[in-house]
N, C-alpha and C positions, 0 to 999 in steps of 0.2 A: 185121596178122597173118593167118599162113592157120591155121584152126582145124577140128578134127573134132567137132563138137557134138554129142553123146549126146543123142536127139531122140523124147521119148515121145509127145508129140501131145497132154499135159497142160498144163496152164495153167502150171506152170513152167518149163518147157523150151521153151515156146512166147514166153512173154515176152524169156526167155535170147538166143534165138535172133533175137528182133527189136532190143534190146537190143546185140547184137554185132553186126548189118547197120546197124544206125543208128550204131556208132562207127567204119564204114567200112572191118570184116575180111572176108577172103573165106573164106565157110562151105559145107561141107559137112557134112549131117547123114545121122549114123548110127541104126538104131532096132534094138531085138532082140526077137523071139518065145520066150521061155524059156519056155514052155509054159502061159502066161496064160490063165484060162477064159477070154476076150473076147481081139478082135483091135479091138476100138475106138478104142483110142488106136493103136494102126499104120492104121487107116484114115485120122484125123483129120493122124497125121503126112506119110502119102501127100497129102494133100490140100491142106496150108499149105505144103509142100514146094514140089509145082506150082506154086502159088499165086504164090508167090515167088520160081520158077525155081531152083530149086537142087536140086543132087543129092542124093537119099534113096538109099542102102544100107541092106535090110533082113539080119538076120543071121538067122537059124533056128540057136535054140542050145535046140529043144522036148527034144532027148535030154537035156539036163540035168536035165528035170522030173522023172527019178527020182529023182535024188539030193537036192531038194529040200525033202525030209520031208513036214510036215504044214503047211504055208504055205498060208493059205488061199486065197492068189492063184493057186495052183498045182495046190491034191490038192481031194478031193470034202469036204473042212471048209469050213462053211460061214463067208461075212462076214461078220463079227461086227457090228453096230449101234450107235452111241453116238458120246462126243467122239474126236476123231483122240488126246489123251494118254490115254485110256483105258486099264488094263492088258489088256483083252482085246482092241486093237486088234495086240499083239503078234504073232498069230497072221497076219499081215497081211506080214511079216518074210520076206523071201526069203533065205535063208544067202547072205551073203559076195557079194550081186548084183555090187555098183556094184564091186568089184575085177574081175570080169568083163568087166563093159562097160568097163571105165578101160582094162584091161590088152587088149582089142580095139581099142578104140577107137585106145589108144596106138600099137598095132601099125598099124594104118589111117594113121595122120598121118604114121608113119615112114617107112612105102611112098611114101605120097604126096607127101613132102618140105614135108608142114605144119610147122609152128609149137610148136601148143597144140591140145590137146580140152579141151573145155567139159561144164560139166554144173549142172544147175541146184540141188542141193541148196539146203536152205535151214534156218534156226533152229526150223522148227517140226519136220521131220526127227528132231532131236536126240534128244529124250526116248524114241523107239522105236526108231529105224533106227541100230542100233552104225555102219554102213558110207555113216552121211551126217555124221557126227561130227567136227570139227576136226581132232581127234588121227588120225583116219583119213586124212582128205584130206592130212594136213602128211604124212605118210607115206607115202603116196600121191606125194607130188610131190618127194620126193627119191628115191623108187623110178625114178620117170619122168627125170629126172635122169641117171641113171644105167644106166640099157635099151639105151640106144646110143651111138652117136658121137658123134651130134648130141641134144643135152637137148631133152627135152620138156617141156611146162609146162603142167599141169593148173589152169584158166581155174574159179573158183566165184564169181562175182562178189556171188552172194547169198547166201553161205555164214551172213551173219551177219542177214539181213533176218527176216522177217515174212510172213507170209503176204500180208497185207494193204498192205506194203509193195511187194510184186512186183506187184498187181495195181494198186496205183498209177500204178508206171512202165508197164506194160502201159497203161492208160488213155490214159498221156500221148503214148504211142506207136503207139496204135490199133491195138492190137493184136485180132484177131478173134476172142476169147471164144466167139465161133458156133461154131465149127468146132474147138474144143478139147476133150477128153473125160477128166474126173476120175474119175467113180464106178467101183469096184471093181467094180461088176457090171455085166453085157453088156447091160441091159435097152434098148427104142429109148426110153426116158427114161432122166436120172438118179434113183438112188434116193433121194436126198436125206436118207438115213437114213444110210451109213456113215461112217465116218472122215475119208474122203476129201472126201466133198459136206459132211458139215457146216464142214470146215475151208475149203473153198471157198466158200460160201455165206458164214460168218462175214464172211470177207477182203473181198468185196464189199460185205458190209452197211457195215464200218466205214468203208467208203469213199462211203458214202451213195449205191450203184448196185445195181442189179437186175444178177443173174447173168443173162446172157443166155441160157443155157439154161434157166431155168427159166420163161423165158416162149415156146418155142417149143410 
């Protein structure tokens, strides 16, 4: 398949993307700037990109950051601290993202006469993110279905995994954990404290490996 893969430069969208070049599709990856205190993960996605040879489109969609409330990924509220199911990890929540990027993204594949766009959701997602949720994507992809001429098909292979399960196949796939970037905040370390790093950190441990960024 030719696919448009939704590409944050985070350890899930990274594996995704190794994941779909090792089952022999031709990708092109997309990444968005919605107005994110940090440009980290668009750096790390520029970087495996090249890496890989394949085309990175970046979108600048920072004008939306108004209408994005009090998302702490967005406004001057700060990151919250603790486990990723946390109820104050909520604030962490961007209205209505991943319909954004789907419905860009979709538009992307259609110009280009792809296939499918891809996007790495996953089961630990669920309990926060309304817009990474089953019943979202299955609607989602008869939306896509239906956008044009030609059907589109919204690609979530890990829709139903583990945290700890993605970074398995990423292992098996050697995938560069160096060069991927999780923590919510822009610091030149990860903070190892928010949602994000400890749900990452976890994922490794159960897999009995050292996170590679934490030994840089």
């Amino acid at each position: 398949m030719k696919i448009i893969h939704i590409f944050s430069g985070g350890l899930d969208s990274t594996t995704l993307l190794y994941y779909l070049l090792d089952k022999g599709h031709k990708v092109k990856t997309i990444s968005f700037f919605y107005g994110q205190k940090h440009k980290k993960e668009l750096e790390c996605s520029r970087k495996i990109s090249d890496l890989l040879k394949i085309e990175n489109k970046v979108i600048d969609l920072s004008s939306l950051k108004t209408i994005f409330g009090q998302s702490s990924l967005t406004s001057d509220v700060d990151v919250p601290e603790g486990h990723y199911n946390d109820f104050n990890m909520r604030s962490t929540v961007v209205p209505n993202r991943n319909m954004i990027f789907l419905s860009i993204a979709i538009s992307y594949a259609i110009s280009s006469n792809f296939d499918a766009v891809s996007i790495g959701v996953h089961a630990g997602d669920h309990a926060i993110y309304p817009d990474c949720r089953p019943v979202f994507i299955n609607k989602m992809q008869e939306v896509a279905k239906v956008s044009d001429y030609k059907e589109t098909t919204i690609l979530t292979p890990f829709l139903y995994l583990k945290k700890y399960e993605i970074v398995k196949i990423g292992l098996e796939l050697k995938v560069p954990y160096e060069l991927t970037w999780t923590c919510y905040k822009g610091g030149e370390k990860p903070c190892l404290k928010c949602g994000s790093c400890s749900e990452r950190l976890e994922a490794f441990e159960l897999n009995n490996v050292k996170d590679p960024l934490t030994l840089i």
